[in-house]
C-alpha positions in Angstrom: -26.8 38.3 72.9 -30.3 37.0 72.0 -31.5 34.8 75.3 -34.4 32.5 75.8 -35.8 30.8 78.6 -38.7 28.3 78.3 -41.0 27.7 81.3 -44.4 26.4 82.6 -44.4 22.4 81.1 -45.2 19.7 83.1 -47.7 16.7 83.3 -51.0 16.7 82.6 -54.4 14.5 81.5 -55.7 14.7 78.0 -57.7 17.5 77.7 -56.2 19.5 80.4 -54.2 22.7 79.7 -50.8 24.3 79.9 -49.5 28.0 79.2 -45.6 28.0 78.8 -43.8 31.5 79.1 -40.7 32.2 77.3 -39.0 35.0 78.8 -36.5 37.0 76.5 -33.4 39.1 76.9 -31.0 40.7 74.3 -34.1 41.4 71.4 -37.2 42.7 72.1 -40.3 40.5 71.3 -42.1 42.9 69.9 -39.9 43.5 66.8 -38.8 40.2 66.3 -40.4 37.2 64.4 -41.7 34.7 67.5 -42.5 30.9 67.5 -42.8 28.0 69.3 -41.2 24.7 68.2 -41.6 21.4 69.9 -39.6 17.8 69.4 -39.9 14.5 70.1 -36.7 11.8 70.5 -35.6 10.4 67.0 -37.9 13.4 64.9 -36.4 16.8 64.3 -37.9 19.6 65.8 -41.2 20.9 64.3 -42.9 24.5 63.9 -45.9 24.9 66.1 -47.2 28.5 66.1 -45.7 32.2 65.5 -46.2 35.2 65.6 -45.1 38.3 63.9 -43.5 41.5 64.9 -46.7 43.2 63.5 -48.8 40.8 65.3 -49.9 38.2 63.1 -50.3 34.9 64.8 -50.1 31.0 62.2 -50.2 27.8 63.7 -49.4 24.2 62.4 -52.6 22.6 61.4 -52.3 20.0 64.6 -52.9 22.6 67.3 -55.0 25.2 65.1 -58.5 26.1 67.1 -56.5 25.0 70.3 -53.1 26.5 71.1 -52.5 30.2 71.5 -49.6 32.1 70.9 -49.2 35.8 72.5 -46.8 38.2 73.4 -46.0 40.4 77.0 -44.2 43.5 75.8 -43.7 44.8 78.6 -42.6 41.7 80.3 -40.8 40.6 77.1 -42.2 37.1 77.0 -43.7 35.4 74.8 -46.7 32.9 76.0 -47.7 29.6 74.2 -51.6 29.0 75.8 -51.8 24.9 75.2 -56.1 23.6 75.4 -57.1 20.3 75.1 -54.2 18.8 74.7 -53.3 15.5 73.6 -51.0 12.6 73.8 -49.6 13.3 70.7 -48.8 17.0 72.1 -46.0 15.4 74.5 -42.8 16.6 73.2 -40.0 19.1 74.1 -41.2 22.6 73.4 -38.9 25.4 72.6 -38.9 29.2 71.8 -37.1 30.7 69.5 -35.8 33.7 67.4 -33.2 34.7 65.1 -32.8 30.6 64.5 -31.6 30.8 68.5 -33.3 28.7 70.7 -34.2 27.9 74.4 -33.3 25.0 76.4 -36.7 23.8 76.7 -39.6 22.3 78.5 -41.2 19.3 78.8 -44.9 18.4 78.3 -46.5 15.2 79.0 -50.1 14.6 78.0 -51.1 11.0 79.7 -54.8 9.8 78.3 
């Protein structure tokens, strides 16, 4: 069973930055097709960045140049590195895989 726990959100100033963690249990995340997703209330949740089982990392043209994605194998976690972040970056983010999902973490970016 494919499990997925989000972590590291929180509050911070424009410009500041975040790393979230998503820790992973039943696939490993080096075989599997990662991303990050994030959502707002009353929008549906949106692609932010992945990255391949062979490595390759895309991001959404919003947080291009200054989110990272990354991946732990041997912690089996993947990492979402968030840099000067925005207002507009406050939103629920989520991991996922295999269309499963996390519960989620929160991110508020005050300016």
């Amino acid at each position: 069973q494919v499990q997925l726990v989000e972590s590291g959100g929180g509050l911070v100033q424009a410009g500041g930055s975040l790393m979230l963690s998503c820790t992973v249990s039943g696939i490993l995340v080096s075989l599997n097709d990662m991303g990050w997703y994030r959502q707002v209330p009353g929008k549906p949740r949106g692609w932010v960045a992945g990255i391949s089982s062979g490595g390759r990392t895309v991001y959404a043209d919003s947080v291009k140049g200054r989110f990272t994605i990354s991946i732990d194998n041997a912690k089996n976690t993947v990492y979402l590195q968030m840099n000067s972040l925005k207002p507009e970056d406050t939103a629920v983010y989520y991991c996922g895989a295999r269309n499963r999902w996390g519960q989620g973490t929160q991110v508020t970016v005050t300016s």
